[in-house]
N, C-alpha and C positions, 0 to 999 in steps of 0.2 A: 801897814807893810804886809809883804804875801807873806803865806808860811814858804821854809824850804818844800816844803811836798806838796805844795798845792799844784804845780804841774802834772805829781805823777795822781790825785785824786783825779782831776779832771780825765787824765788818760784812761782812769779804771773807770769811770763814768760811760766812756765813745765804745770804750770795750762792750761792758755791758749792755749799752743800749742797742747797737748797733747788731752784737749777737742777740736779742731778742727780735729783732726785725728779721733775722735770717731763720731764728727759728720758726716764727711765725710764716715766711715766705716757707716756708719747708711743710708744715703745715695746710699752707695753701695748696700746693704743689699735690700733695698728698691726697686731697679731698676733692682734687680737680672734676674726679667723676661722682661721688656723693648725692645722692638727690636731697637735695632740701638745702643742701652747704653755701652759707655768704662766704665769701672771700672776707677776710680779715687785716687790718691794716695796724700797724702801730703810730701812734701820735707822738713824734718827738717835740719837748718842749727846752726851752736851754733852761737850765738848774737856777737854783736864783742867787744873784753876784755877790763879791765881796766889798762892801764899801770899805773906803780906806782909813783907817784910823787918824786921829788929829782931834785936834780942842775946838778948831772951829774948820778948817779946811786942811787937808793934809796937803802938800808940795808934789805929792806922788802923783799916780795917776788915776780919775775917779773909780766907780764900780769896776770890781775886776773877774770878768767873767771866770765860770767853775766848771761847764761841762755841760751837756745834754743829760737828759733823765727822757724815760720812757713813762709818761703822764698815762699814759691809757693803750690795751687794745682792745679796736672798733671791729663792731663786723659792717661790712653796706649793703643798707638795705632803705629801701623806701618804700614806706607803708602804703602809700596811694596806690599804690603798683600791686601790693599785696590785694587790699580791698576791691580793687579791679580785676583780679584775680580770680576769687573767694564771688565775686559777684557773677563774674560770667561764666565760672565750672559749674554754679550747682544748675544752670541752665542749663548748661551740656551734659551733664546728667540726667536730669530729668527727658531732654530730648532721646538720648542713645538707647533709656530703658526703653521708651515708648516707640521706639525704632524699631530695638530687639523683638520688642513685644508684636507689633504688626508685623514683621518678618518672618515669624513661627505660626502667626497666621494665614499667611499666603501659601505656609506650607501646607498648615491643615487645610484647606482647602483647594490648593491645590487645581488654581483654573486662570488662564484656562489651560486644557488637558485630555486626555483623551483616555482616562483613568478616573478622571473627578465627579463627584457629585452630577453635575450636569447632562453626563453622560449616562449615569445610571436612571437621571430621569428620562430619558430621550431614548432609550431602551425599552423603559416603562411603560409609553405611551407607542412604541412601535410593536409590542407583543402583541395589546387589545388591536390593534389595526392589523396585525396577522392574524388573529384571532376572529376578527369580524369578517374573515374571509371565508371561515370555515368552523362555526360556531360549535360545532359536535366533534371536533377533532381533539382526542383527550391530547396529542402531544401539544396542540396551542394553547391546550388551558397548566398542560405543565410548563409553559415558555412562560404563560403568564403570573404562574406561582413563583416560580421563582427568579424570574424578574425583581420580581415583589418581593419577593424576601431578600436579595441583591440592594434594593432600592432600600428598606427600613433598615438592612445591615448597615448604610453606608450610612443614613441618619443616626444610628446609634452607635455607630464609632465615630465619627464625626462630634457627637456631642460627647463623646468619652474623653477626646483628644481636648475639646475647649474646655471640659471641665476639669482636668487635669492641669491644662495650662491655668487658669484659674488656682488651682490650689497651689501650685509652683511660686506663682507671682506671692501668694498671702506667705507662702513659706520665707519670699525672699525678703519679704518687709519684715520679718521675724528677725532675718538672719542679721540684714544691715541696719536694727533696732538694736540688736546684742553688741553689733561691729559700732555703734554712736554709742552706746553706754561705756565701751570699751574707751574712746576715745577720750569723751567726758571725763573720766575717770584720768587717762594718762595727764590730760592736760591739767587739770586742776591738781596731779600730785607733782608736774613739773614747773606749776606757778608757786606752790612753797621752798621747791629746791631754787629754784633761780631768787625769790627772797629771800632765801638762807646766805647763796653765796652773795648778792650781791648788797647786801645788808653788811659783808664785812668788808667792802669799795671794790669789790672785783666785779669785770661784766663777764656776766655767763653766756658768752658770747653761743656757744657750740650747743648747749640746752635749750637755750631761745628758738637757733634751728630746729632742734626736735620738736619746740611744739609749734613752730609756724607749721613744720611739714603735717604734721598731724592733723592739723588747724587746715590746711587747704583739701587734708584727705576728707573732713568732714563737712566742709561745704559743698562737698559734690554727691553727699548723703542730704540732707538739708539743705536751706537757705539760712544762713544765720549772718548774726552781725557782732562783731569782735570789737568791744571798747580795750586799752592799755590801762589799765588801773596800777595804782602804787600796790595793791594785791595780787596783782598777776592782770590773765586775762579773763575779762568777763563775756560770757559768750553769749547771746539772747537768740532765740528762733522766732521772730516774731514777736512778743510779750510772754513768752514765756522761756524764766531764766533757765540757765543749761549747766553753767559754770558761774559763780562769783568766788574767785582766792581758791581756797582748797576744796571748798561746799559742791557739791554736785547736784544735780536734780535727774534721775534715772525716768527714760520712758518705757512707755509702755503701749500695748498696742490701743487699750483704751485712749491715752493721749495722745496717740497719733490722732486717733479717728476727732475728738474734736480739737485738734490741731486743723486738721483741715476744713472743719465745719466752720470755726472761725476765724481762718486766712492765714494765720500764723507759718501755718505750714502749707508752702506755696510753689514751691520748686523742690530741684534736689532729687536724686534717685528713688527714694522713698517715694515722694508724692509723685514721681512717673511712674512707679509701680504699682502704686495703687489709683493711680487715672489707668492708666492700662487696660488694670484689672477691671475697674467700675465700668467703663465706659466703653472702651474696643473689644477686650474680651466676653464681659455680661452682654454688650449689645448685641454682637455677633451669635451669643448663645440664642438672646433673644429674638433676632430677626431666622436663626431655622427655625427656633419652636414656634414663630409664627408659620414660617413654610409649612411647615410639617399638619401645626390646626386646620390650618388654612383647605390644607389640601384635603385633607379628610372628615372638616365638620364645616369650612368657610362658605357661606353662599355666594352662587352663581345662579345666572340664569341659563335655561337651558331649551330647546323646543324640543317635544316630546313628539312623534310622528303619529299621523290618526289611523284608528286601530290599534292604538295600543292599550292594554288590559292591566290597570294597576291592582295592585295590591288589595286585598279586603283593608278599609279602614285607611288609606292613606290621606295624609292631610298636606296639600300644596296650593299654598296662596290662601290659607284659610277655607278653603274648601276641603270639605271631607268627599272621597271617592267610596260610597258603597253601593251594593247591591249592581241593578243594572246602569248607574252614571258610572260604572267603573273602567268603560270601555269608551274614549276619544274620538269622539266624530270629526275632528278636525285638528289641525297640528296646533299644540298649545304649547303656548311659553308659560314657563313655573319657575318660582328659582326653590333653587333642592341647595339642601345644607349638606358640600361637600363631597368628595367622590362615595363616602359613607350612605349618605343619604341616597347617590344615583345608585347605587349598587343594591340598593332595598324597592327601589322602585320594578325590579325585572325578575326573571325567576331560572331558578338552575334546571339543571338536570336530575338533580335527587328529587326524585319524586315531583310534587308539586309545590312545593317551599316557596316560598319569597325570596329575594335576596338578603344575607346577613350582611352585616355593618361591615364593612372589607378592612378595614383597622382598627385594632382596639390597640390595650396597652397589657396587653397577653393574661388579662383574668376578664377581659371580656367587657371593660368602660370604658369607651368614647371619649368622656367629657374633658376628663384631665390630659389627652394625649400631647406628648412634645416629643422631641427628637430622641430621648434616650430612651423614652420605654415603647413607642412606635411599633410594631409588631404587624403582621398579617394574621388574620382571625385564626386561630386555632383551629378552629374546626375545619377551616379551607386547607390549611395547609394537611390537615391527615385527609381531606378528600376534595380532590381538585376539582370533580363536578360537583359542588357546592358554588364556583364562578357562576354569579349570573351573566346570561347573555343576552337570553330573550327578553319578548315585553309582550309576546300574544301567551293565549291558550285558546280551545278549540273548548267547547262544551259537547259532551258525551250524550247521549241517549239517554242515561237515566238522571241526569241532570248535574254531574259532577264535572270537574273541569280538568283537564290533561295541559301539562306544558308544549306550546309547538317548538320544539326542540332546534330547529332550525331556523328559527329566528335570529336574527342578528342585530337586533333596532338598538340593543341596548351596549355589545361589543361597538358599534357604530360610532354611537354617543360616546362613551372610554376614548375610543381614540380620538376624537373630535377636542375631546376636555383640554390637548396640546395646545390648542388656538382660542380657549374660555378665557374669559377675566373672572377670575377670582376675585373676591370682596378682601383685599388684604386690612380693611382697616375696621374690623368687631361691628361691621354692618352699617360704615357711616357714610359707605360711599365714597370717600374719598379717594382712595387707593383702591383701584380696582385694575388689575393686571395679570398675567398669564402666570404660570408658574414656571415659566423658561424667563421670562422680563424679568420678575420679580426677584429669582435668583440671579439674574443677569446684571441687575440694579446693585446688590449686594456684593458682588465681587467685584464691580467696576466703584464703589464708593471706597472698597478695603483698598482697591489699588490706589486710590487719589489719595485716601489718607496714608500710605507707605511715603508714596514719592513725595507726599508734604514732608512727612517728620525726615525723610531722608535730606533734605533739603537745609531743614532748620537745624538737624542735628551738623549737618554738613559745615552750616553758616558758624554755627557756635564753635564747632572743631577749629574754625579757620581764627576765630576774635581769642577763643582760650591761647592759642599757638603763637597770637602777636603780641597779646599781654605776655604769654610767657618770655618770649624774646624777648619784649623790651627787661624782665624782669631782669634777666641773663646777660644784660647787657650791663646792669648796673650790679649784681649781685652775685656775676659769676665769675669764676676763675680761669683769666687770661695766662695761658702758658706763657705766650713770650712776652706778655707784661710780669708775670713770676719770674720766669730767668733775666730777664732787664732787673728787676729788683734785684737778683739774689748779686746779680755780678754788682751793683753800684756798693750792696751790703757790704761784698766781699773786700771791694776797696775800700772802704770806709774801716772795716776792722783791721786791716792789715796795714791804714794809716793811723789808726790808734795804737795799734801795737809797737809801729817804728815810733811812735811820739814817746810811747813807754821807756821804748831800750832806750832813747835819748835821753828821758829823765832820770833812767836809774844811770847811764853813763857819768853823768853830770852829777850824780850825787856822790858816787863810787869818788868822783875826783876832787866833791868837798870833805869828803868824810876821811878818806884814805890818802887825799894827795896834800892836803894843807894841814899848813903848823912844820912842816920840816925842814925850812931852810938853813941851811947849814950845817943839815945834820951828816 
């Protein structure tokens, strides 16, 4: 048989459960703009019944239901969605760096332009062609100084600017190494609290949030793979662990580097900031300091015009020029290492000099020259008739030799070099191209690699944005599905409540209205 108050328990039952569904909707409501926030549901389950008492069957009527209980609240989420997630951001990471990264590029350089690099060459080789007009003319050999000095400034800012971008990139792998240790850390002390609370039957629905959000910020720093363990989450990069339970594994830049020597580490912002850095930025540095050798020690072939008077002791093609074979009876082809070497083949104006080495790396060697320490000889630059122009001299009477100062065979040649092929490739022949091509080659390769990664970074932006939808679709909070809840709650509470007064009515008229007849 029921108890008398079993109607009003059940009532405080619809009460209770039905206000924790409104408070949860209120909740929802609440965290509608939240980044990271599931929408949360309550599980209503009915209470378990009353069987009716009796020896073998009671005459009443069987199980007598008690009320609804709130068994659980859920947040919705689905994990596949998540790992689809966590899979195509650290792509889109790693693409956006190496985006950013060629786009800062296109800046340093800067082409095409009529400011850039190329322009400074094309300058360069338009002085000595002014100059070849008029080979004694001190203001064309200061067009040509400083030119020249125009030209190695723009090589050594230029290579200031890549090596700076360079050291930005290693700073930023530092910074987002500090921003993942950080994160390791939150998550692994948010996989003890959420086994704390839910070791005592609650789900720590709203913590769990914090470390998925966490958990997707650091996929887009790395590539990792997230197992659920009864310890929390374990987080691996590859085979090397990140997080197990509360344990951490801190990196460092040494394990970054053979993180990616051995695959581990293979996407993610990190490994685009260090592809960036290895390969578009070092190459980029790599392909001027090749311009740069190239131009000032690279072989080319050249023809030499007859009549022309080299140097005591010059050696072209394995030939030594002395004595009287020093003067060309006919036009010969040589190949001369670099505009260095042409500029030693002819002779200035100071006196009777030879040409000096027309770039050093400003204490006067050749050998090591690149883009940043590049330089115009010193000595030319405190005396601009130190430019060679000529390639005759006249022998004197007493047997000594004068420069014919108005020669111009070897200004000629200078401006001619515009249309040489250069040996770009350490004398293998293979790459052999102008030094307008060859930089021409280099800013048309940087341009195809932007518009690629602009492309793929584009394609990933588009696939992260549908995963996220779909996630948002299952895991976000619908306002007019919230206010549809809260109004069904609101009826629901406000029919337990009338069910209430109705039982305490009813009680009120057994307790206080019976036993008094005839009183």
């Amino acid at each position: 048989m029921a108890s008398t108050f079993h109607g009003l328990e059940t009532a405080r039952r619809s009460l209770f459960t039905t206000q924790s569904a409104l408070n949860t909707t209120g909740h929802n409501i609440s965290n509608a703009n939240t980044k990271g926030y599931s929408r949360q549901v309550v599980n209503m389950t009915a209470s378990r019944p009353i069987d009716a008492v009796g020896f073998s069957k009671s005459t009443a009527a069987g199980q007598l239901g008690t009320g609804v209980e709130a068994s659980s609240i859920t947040r919705i989420r689905e994990k596949f969605l998540d790992n689809q997630y966590r899979n195509e951001y650290k792509s889109y990471g790693n693409f956006s760096v190496q985006l950013d990264t060629l786009s800062k590029l296109e800046g340093i350089v800067n082409e095409p332009s009529d400011t850039g690099l190329r322009t400074v060459i094309s300058n360069f080789w338009n002085s000595w062609s002014d100059l070849s007009k008029n080979p004694e003319n001190a203001d064309g050999r200061k067009v040509v100084m400083e030119q020249t000095m125009a030209l190695v400034d723009s090589f050594n800012y230029t290579a200031k600017q890549l090596g700076d971008l360079k050291a930005d990139l290693t700073e930023n792998v530092e910074i987002n190494l500090n921003t993942v240790n950080s994160i390791t850390t939150s998550i692994a002390q948010l996989n003890g609290e959420i086994r704390r609370v839910e070791g005592l039957g609650d789900n720590a629905n709203d913590l769990r949030d914090q470390r998925d959000l966490i958990t997707d910020q650091l996929s887009g720093l790395i590539n990792i793979r997230v197992e659920d363990q009864e310890s929390g989450y374990r987080i691996m990069m590859g085979g090397t662990e990140l997080v197990q339970g509360t344990a951490t594994a801190a990196l460092d830049s040494a394990a970054i580097a053979t993180a990616v020597a051995s695959g581990d580490l293979n996407s993610g912002a990190i490994y685009g900031t260090i592809y960036a850095r290895d390969h578009y930025v070092e190459g980029y540095i790599g392909e001027l300091n090749n311009l740069v050798q190239t131009m000032a020690n690279g072989e080319f072939e050249v023809t030499l015009p007859k009549g022309s008077v080299l140097p005591e002791g010059t050696v072209l093609n394995n030939v030594t020029y002395s004595g009287t074979n020093r003067t060309l009876s006919e036009d010969t082809t040589v190949t001369v290492k670099g505009l260095n070497g042409l500029h030693q083949l002819g002779y200035s104006l100071a006196g009777q000099e030879a040409g000096l080495p027309f770039f050093t790396d400003g204490s006067g060697g050749t050998a090591g020259l690149n883009a940043g320490n590049i330089t115009l000889n010193p000595a030319i630059v405190a005396n601009s008739n130190l430019i060679a122009t000529s390639m005759r001299v006249a022998t004197n009477a007493d047997g000594s030799e004068s420069v014919i100062s108005g020669n111009n065979s070897l200004a000629v040649l200078f401006s001619q070099m515009r249309d040489t092929r250069f040996d770009f490739d350490a004398g293998t022949g293979e790459n052999k191209n102008t030094v307008d091509a060859y930089f021409r080659s280099v800013v048309g390769q940087l341009g195809v690699q932007a518009a690629e990664a602009t492309r793929m970074q584009a394609n990933q932006q588009i696939i992260v944005d549908q995963v996220e939808s779909r996630r948002q679709s299952v895991s976000g909070v619908s306002l007019d599905e919230e206010m549809s809840n809260m109004i069904r709650y609101q009826h629901a509470y406000n029919a337990a409540a009338r069910n209430m007064t109705m039982i305490d009515e009813v009680l009120d008229k057994v307790i206080n209205g019976m036993g008094r007849v005839g009183l």
